[in-house]
C-alpha positions as CSV (number, residue, x, y, z in Angstrom):
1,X,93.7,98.9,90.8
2,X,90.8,100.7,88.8
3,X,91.2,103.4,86.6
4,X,87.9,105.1,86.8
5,X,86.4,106.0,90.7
6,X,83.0,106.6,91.8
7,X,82.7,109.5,90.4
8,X,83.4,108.6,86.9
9,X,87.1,110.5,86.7
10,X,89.9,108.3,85.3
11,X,92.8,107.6,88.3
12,X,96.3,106.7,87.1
13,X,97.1,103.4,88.8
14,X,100.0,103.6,91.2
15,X,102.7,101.7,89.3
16,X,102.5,104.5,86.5
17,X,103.0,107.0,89.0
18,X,106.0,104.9,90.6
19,X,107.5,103.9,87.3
20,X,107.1,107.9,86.0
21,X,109.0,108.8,89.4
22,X,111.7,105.6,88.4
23,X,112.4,107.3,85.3
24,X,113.1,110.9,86.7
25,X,115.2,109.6,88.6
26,X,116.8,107.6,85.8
27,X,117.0,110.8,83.6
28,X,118.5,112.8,86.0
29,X,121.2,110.0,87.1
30,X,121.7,109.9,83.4
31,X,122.9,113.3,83.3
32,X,126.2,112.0,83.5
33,X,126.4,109.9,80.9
34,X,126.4,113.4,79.1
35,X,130.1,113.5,78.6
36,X,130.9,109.8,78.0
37,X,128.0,109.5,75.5
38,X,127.6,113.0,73.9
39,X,124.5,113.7,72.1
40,X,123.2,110.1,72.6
41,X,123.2,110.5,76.3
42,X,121.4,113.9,76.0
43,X,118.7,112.2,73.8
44,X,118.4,109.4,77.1
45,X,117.8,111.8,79.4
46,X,115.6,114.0,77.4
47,X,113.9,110.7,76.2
48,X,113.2,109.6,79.9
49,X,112.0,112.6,81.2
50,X,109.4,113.5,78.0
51,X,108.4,108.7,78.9
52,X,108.0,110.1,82.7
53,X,106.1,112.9,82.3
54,X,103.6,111.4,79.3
55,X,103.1,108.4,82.4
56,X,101.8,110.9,84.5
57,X,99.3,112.3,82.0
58,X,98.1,108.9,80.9
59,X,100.1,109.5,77.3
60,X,99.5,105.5,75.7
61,X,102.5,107.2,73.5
62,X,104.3,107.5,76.9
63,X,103.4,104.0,77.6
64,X,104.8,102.5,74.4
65,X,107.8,104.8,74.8
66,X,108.7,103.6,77.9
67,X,108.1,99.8,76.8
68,X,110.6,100.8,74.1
69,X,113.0,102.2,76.4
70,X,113.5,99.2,78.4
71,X,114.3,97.2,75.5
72,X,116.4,100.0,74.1
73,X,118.5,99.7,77.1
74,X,118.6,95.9,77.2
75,X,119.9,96.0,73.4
76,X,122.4,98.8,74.4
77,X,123.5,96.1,77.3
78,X,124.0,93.4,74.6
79,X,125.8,95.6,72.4
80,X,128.2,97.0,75.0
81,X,129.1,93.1,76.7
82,X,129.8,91.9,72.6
83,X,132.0,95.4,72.6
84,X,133.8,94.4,75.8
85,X,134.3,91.0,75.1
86,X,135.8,91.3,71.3
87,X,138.4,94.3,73.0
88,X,139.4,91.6,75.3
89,X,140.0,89.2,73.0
90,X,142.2,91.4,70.8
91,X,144.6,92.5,73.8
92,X,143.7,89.7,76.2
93,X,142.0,89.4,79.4
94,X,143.0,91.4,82.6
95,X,141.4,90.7,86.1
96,X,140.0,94.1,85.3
97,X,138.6,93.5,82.4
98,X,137.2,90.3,83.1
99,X,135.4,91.8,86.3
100,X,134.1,94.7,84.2
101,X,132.9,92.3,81.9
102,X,131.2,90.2,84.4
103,X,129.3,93.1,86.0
104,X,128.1,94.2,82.5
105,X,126.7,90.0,82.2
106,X,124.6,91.5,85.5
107,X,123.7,94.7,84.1
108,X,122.3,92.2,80.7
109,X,120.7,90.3,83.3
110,X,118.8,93.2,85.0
111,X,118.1,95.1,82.0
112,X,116.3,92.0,80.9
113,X,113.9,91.8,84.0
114,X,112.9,95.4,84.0
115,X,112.3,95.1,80.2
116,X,109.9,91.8,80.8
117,X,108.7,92.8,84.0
118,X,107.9,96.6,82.6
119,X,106.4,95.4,79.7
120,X,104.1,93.0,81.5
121,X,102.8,95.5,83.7
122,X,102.0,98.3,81.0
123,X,100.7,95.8,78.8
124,X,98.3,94.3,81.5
125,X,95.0,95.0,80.2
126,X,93.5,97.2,83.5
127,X,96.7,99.2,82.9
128,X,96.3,99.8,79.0
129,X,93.2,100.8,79.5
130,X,93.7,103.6,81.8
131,X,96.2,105.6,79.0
132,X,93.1,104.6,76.1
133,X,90.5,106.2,78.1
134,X,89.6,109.7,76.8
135,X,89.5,112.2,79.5
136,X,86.3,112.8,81.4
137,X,84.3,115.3,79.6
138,X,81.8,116.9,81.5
139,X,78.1,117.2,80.0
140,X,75.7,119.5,81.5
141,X,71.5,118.8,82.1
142,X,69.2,120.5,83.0
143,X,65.5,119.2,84.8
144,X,62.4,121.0,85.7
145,X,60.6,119.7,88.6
146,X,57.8,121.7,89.4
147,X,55.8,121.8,92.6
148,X,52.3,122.6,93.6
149,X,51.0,124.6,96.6
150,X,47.4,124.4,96.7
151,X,45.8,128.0,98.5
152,X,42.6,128.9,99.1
153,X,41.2,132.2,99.0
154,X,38.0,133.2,100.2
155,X,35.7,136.1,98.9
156,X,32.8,136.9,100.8
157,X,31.6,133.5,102.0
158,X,33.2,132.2,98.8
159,X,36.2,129.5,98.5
160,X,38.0,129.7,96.1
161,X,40.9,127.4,95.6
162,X,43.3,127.7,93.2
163,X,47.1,126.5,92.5
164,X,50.3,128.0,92.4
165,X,53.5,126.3,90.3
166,X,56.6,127.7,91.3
167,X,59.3,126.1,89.6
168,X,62.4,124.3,90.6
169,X,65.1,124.0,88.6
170,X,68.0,121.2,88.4
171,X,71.3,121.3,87.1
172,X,72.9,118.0,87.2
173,X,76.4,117.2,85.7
174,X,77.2,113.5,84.4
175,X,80.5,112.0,83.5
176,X,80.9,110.7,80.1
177,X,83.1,108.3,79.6
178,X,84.3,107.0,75.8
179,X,86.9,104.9,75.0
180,X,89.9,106.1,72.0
């Protein structure tokens, strides 16, 4: 999808818009990691909220915050399975504990495909250069087009012809579009 219409004003492609609405909704199922994880799961929800809302301005810091997010959270999934796996090898494996562990090997898994599959799409070129464009900045001409009447006046068995210029003015406003 393009990032600049017909008009010359930048559009956020959809996926930014879906994937800022993804991590609202991450942030605010995050909230209850609040007691579990303390002050580092206030900075995750704080941190997904500040990515989601810099996506929806077109931030590129937003963009490499969330790129860093999804990598964040596929190293936090490492970290946790090696956690897991070295308590159950100090008291022993339970049915439990080897299910737990199992669904945290799925939760590696899946962290590891939004991180590639995220990074992909925010890196694709159309997409990275919708959060570099500057916004549109509106600049301001003005033409002078003027027209002429001819009239004729006549003084006793005289013609006279003469012209008139009224003048039309034209304000036209152009897009300009630079690049960061």
């Amino acid at each position: 999808m393009g990032t600049i219409s017909r008009e010359g004003v930048r559009k956020r492609p959809r996926g930014e818009t879906i994937l800022a609405m993804l991590l609202m909704i991450a942030s605010i199922l995050s909230l209850s990691t609040l007691l579990t994880y303390g002050v580092l799961g206030l900075a995750r929800v704080v941190l997904y909220m500040v990515a989601a809302i810099g996506l929806l301005k077109l931030k590129n810091w937003a963009r490499l915050l969330t790129i860093g997010i999804m990598w964040a959270n596929f190293a936090f999934a490492i970290v946790t399975i090696i956690g897991m796996v070295s308590v159950s090898m100090q008291y022993g494996f339970s049915p439990q504990l080897t299910m737990l562990v199992s669904y945290l090997a799925l939760a590696l898994v899946v962290a590891l495909i939004f991180a590639v599959i995220i990074t992909w799409y925010l890196t694709k070129p159309n997409v990275e250069s919708a959060f570099k464009l500057k916004p549109v900045t509106p600049t301001i001409s003005t033409t002078t087009v003027s027209e002429t009447k001819p009239t004729t006046t006549t003084y006793d068995s005289l013609h006279v012809k003469s012209i008139e210029t009224p003048t039309i003015v034209f304000t036209v406003i152009k897009h300009k579009n630079s690049r960061s």
